[in-house]
C-alpha positions in Angstrom: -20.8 -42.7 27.2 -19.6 -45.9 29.2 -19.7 -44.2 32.6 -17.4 -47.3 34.0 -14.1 -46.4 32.9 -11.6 -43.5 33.8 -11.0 -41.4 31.4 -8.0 -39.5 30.7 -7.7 -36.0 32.5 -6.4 -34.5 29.0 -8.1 -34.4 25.8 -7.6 -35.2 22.4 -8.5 -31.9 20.7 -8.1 -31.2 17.1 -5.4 -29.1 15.4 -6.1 -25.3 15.2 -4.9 -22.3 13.6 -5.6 -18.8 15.5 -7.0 -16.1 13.8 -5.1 -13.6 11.6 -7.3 -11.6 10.2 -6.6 -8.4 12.4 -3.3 -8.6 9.9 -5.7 -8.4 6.7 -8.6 -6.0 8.0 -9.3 -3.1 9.9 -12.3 -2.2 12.7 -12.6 1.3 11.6 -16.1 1.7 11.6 -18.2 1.6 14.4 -21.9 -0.1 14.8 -23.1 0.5 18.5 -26.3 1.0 18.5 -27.0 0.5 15.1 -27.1 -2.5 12.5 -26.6 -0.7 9.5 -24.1 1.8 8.8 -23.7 3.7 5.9 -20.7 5.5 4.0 -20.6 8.3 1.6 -18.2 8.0 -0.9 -17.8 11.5 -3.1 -16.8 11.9 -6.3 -14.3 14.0 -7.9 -14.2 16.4 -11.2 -12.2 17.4 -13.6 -9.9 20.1 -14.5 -10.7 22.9 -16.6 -8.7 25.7 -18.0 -9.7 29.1 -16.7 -11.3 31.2 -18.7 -9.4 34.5 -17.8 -10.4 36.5 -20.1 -13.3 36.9 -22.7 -14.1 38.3 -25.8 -17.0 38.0 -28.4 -14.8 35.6 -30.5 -13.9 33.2 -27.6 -16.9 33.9 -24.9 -18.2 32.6 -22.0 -20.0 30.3 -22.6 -19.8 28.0 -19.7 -21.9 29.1 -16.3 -18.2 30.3 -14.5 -15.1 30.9 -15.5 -14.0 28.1 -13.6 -15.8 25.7 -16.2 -19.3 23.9 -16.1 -20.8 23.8 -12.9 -21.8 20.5 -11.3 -22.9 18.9 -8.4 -20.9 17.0 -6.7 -22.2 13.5 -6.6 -21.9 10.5 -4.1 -22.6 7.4 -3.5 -23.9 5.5 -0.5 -22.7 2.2 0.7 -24.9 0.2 3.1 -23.3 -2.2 5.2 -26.4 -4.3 6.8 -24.9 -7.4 9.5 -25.9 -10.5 8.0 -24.3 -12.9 10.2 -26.1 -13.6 13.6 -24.6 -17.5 14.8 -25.3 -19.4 18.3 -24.3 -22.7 19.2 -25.6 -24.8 22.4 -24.8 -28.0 24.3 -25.1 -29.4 27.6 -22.3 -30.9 30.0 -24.0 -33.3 31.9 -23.5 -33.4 35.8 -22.3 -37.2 35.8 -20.4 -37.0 32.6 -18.4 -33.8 34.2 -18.0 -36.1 37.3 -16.6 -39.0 35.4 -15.1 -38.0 32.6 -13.5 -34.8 34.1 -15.0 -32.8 31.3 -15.0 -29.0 32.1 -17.4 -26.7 30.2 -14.7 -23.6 30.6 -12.4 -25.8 28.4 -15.3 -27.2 26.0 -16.2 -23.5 25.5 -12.8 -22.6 24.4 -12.1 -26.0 22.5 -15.4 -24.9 20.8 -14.5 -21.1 19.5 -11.0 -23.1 18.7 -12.0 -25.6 16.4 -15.4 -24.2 15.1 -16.5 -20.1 15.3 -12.9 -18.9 14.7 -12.5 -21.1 11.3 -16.7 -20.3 10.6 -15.7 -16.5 10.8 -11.9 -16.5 9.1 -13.5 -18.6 6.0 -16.4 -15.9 5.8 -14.5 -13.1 5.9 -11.6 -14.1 3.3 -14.5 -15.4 1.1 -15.7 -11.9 1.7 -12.3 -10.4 0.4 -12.0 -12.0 -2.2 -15.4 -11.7 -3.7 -15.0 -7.8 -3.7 -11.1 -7.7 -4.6 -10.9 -5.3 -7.3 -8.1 -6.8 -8.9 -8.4 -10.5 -10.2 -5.8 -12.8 -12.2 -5.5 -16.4 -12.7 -2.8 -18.9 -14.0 -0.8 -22.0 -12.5 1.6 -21.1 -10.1 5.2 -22.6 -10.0 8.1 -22.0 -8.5 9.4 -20.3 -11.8 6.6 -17.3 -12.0 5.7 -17.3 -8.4 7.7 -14.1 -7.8 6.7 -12.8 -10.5 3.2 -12.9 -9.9 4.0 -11.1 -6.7 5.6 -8.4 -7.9 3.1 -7.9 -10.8 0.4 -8.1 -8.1 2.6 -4.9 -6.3 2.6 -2.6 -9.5 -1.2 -2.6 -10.0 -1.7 -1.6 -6.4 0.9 1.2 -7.0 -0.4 2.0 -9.9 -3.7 2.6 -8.1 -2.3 4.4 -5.7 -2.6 2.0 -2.8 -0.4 2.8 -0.1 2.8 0.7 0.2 2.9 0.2 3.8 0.8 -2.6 6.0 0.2 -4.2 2.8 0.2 -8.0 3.5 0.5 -11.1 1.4 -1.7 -14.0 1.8 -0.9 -17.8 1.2 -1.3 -21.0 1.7 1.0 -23.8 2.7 1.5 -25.3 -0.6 2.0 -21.6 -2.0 4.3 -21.3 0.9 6.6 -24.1 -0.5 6.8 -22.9 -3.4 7.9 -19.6 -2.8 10.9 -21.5 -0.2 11.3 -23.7 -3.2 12.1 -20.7 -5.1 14.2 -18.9 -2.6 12.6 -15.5 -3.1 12.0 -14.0 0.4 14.1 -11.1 1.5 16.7 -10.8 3.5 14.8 -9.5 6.1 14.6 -11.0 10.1 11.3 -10.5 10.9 11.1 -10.3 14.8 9.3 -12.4 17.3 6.5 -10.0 17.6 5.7 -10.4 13.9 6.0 -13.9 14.0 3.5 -14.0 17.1 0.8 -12.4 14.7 1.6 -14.8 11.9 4.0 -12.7 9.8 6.8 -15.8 8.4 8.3 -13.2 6.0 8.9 -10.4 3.4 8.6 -10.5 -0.2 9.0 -7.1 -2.2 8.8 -5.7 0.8 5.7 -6.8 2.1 5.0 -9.1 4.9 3.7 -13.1 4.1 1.3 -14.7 6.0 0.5 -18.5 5.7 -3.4 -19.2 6.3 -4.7 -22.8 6.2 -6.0 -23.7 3.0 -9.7 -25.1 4.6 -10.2 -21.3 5.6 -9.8 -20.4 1.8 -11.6 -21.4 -1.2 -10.4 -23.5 -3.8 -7.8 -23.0 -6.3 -6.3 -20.2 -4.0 -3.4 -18.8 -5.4 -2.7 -15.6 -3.1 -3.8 -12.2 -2.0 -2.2 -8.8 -1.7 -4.4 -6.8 0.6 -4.1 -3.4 2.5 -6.2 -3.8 5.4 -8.1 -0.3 4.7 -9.9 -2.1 2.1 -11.9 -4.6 3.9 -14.1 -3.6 7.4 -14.8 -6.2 9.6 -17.2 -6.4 12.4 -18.1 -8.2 15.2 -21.1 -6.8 16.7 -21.8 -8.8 19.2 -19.8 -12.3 21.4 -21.9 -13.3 23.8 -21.0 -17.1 25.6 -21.7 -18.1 28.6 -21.8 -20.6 30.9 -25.3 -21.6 32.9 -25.2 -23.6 35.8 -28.1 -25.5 37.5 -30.8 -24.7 35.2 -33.6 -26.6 35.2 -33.3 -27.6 31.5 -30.8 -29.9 32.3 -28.6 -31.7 35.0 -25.5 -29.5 34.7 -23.6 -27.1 33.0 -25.4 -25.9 29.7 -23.1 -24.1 27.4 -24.5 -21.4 24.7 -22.6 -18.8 22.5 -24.0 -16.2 20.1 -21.7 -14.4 17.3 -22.7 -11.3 15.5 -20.2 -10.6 12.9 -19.8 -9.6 8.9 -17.1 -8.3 6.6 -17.4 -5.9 4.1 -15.0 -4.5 0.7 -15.3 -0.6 0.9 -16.0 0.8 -2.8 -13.5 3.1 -3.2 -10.8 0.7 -1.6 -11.3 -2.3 -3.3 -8.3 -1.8 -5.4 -6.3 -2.9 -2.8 -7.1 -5.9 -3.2 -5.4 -8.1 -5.6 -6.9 -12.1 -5.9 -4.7 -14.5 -8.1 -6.3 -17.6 -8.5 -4.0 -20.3 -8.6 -5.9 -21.7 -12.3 -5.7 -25.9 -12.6 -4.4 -26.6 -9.3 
């Protein structure tokens, strides 16, 4: 750094996109003190006609009347944090002096520009790996809709609840779907819009997500956020001050985090992969 010049008291940061995975997830479940936490999902049986009566032609021959007797059966899902992230860097004394850079700010242009995409990309990779609903063809402007609404029916047919479900897409999806006029005619108020809700379609609420926090050939998502857990253990950044590893401010972070698909909720998720694009 050419310590000789002046430089410019505001910074040329890059373009970011804040978080909105809150919309798409929930923080139900709760890991103080632990690193593991695990979930008992139970089973269900059948139903049987009751045998009322009996009589040596038609007897008994079950353990009850009620019908064969069986244990009730679950299953255990482990969710172990697998994520553990840090970053470092120092802020030189003379460099702070004369280029007027301030570690607060390079902290913050930091989680900006490169923990909250790191997390948001993990995560939706996350939901989508463990969607229990998957399609794929080319989306146009002419089956867009479509696609939505099919999307809608499976989840209803599985029972998923029709309420805070949330549809998920990218820009380029996004212009189609203007292209194609289908939104509602719905206002959707400020304080949606401040959470990074732009519409309605079938009656649930669009958000747009940058395509570089979403894999390729991403076509959309229908989610209710009861399906997907998401954690974040542990954010730990700070700022250290006239250490003697350096001359200045040294600036270290630490992220604890994961995301995990429950297994008797993954058919609220719906994945359509937007095939050839």
């Amino acid at each position: 750094m050419d310590l000789r010049i002046k430089y410019a008291q505001a910074t040329d940061d890059l373009f970011t996109e804040e978080s909105k995975m809150s919309l798409v997830t929930n923080t139900n479940y709760n890991w103080s003190g632990a690193h593991t936490v695990r979930i008992f999902s139970y089973m269900t049986t059948p139903l049987n006609d009751y045998k009322r009566n009996s009589s040596e032609s038609d007897p008994v021959k079950t353990m009850t009347r009620y019908g064969e007797l069986y244990d009730l059966n679950s299953q255990i899902q482990e969710m172990v944090l697998s994520k553990d992230r840090s970053f470092i860097f120092n802020i030189d004394r003379l460099d702070s002096d004369e280029s007027e850079i301030e570690a607060g700010k390079a902290l913050a242009r930091e989680l900006r520009e490169v923990v909250i995409p790191e997390v948001d990309n993990y995560v939706y990779n996350k939901i989508i790996e463990g969607a229990g609903n998957k399609a794929q063809n080319k989306l146009t402007k002419d089956n867009i809709y479509q696609c939505i609404v099919q999307a809608n029916e499976v989840l209803d047919l599985a029972n998923v609840p029709d309420t805070e479900r949330k549809i998920v897409v990218t820009p380029s999806i996004y212009s189609l779907l203007k292209i194609a006029k289908v939104f509602d005619n719905v206002d959707v108020g400020a304080e949606l819009r401040l959470k990074g809700v732009i519409g309605m379609i079938d009656g649930v609420e669009v958000i747009k997500i940058n395509a570089s926090k979403l894999p390729q050939k991403f076509g959309f998502l229908v989610v209710h956020p009861s399906a997907t857990t998401a954690v974040t253990k542990l954010e730990d950044y700070n700022i250290h001050s006239d250490t003697p590893l350096a001359s200045g401010d040294i600036v270290t972070g630490r992220i604890c985090y994961d995301a995990f698909v429950l297994n008797n909720k993954k058919s609220g998720i719906y994945y359509h992969e937007n095939a050839e694009a």
